[in-house]
Each structure stands twice: as structure tokens, then as C-alpha cells.
C-alpha positions in Angstrom: 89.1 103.7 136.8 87.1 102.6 133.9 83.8 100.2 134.3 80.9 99.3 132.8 80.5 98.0 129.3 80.8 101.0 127.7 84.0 101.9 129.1 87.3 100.8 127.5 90.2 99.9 129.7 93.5 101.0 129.2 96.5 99.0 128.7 97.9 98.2 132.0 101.7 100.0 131.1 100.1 103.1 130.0 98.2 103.0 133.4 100.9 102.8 135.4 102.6 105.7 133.1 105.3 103.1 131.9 105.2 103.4 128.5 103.6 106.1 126.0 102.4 104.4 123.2 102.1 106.9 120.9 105.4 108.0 121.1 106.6 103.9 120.6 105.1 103.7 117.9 105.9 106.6 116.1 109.4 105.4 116.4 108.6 101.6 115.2 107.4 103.2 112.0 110.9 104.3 110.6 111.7 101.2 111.0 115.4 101.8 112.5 116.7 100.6 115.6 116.7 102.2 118.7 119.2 103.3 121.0 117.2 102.9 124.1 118.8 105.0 127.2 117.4 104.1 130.8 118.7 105.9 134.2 117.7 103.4 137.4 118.3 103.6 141.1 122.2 102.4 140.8 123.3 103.0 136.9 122.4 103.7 133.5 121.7 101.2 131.3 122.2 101.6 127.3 120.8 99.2 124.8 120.6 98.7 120.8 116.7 97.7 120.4 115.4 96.2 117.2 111.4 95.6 116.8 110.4 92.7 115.9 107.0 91.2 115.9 107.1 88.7 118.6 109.0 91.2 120.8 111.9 93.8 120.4 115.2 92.1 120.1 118.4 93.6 122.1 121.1 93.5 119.6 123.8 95.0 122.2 123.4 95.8 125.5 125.9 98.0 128.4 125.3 98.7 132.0 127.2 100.1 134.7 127.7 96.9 135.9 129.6 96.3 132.7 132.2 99.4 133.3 133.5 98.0 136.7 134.1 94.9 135.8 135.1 94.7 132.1 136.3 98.6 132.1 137.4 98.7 135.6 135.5 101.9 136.3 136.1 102.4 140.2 133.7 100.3 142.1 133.1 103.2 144.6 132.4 105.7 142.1 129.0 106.7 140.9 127.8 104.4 137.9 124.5 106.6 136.9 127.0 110.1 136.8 126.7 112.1 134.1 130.2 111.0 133.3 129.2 107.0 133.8 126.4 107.8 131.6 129.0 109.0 129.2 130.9 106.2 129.0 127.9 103.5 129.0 126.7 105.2 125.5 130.6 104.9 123.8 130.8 101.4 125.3 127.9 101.1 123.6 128.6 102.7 120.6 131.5 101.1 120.2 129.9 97.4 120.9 126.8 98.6 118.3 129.8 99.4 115.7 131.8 95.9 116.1 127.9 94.5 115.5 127.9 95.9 112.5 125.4 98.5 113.7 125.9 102.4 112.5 123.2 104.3 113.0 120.0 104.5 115.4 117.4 106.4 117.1 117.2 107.7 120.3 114.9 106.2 122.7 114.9 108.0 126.9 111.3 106.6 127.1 109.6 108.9 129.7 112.5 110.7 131.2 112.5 113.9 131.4 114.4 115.5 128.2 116.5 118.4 129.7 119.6 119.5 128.1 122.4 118.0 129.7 121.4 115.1 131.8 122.7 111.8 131.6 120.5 110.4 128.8 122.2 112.6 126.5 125.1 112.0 128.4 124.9 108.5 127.2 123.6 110.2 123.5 127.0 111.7 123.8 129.5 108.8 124.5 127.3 107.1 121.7 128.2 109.7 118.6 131.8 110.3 120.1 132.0 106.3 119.8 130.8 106.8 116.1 127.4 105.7 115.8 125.1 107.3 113.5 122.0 109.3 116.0 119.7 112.7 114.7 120.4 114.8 117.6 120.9 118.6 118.4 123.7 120.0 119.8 122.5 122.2 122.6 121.5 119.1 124.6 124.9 117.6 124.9 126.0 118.5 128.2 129.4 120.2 128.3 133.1 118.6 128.1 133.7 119.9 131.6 130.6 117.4 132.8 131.0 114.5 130.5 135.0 114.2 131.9 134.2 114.4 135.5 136.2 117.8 136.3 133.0 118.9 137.7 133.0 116.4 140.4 136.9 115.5 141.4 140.0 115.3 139.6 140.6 111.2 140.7 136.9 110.7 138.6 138.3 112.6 135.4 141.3 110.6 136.0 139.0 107.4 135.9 136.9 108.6 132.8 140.3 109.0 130.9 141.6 105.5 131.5 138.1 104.2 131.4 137.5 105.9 127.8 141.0 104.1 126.9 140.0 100.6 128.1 136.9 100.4 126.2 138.8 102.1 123.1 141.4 99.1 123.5 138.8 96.4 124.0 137.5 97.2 121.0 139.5 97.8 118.8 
């Protein structure tokens, strides 16, 4: 821990290893928005981020929460799978695309950025939805992953009519 007067404090969310500033701010200079992808506890949680100077604004915002009870994702599945994940980013894309919002950049903070997991699960449901995100494809997980065949037939079942919902809500 930094004292003394010659020592300089860090910020207090780079401290904790919350936020890596360098990496932010990289990002705030090309001046796009951000598609900002975070995995909790429960569910993942996708957002369309715009700086701003007195603090980023969210332009459009999906959660798991959001799938059961607008999508009517099953309450007792899983809503931070890698196919909930999937569906959050095209729920979201498809919201960031009614905004008026077609392109963005990807922002998993300080998650861990192997190929397949359920940010770019979400990164996923987000370009099948149509919105505009520099990615690579070797990240992407699988079709076998994203529609739930991996885990049971009733969840691939749910992803389908899920994926049809949000398609019809917005549409």
C-alpha cells in the first residue's frame, strides 16, 4: 500500500482490480459505443454503453431477468448458460437496432477472453441479431453450444421459441 508524500495512490477501482484503465480508455478514444458484456452470479447482463463526459450513458440495456419475463425463457433454466448468453446479446442486438444503433465495440471488461465462453456467446447473439461488432471468428463458440443441444433437448427447445419471441417482439 502506498504512503508517504512521495507515493502516489491508485485509483481505488484499479486497486480492487475492477476496472483497467488503460484498456477503457483505449476504447473511449474511437469514440464508438460499446457493447458492454458482463457474466454475474445468476445471469449475463448485456448493455449498449455511450461515454459521455459526466458519465457513460446506457442506451439499451438486457438481462436475464429480461428473457423470463418478457421472452418467457424457463424460469428454472440457467440464465448465465452459454445459450442464455446467447440470447441476451440478440435481445440486445435486436433492441440496439430498433434504437437506431448499428454498430459497436466489444467491451467483457476483465473477464477472461477464451474462445467460446458466454461473452462471446452474447458477441454471438449480438451479430446474428445484426449489429455491426469487429470480431474474429474462432471465438464464437459452436452452433451445437449456442442452441443448447449440449445440455438437453427441452433447453434447445427453449432457445428456439425464445429466439422466435424476441424476433416477434421486435419486429
Amino acid at each position: 500500500m502506498a504512503h508517504g508524500k512521495n507515493q502516489r495512490l491508485r485509483y481505488k477501482r484499479r486497486r480492487n482490480g475492477e476496472t483497467d484503465y488503460r484498456r477503457r480508455m483505449r476504447m473511449l478514444r474511437g469514440g464508438s459505443v460499446r457493447a458492454v458484456v458482463r457474466v454475474s452470479n445468476t445471469q449475463t447482463i448485456c448493455q449498449l454503453v455511450d461515454y459521455q463526459s459526466g458519465g457513460d450513458e446506457i442506451l439499451v440495456s438486457i438481462d436475464g431477468r429480461t428473457l423470463v419475463d418478457k421472452f418467457k425463457w424457463p424460469i428454472d433454466a440457467s440464465r448465465k448458460s452459454v445459450p442464455a448468453s446467447y440470447l441476451t446479446g440478440f435481445a440486445m442486438g435486436k433492441a440496439a437496432l430498433a434504437a437506431g444503433h448499428d454498430e459497436a465495440v466489444l467491451d467483457i471488461g476483465l473477464a477472461a477472453s477464451s474462445s467460446g465462453n458466454r461473452a462471446f456467446s452474447a458477441l454471438k447473439g449480438m451479430v446474428d441479431a445484426g449489429l455491426e461488432i469487429p470480431h474474429g471468428e474462432d471465438v464464437l463458440p459452436d452452433d451445437n453450444r449456442v442452441s443448447g443441444a449440449h445440455i438437453d433437448e427441452s433447453i434447445a427447445k427453449a432457445v428456439e421459441s425464445t429466439k422466435k419471441a424476441i424476433e416477434g417482439a421486435k419486429a
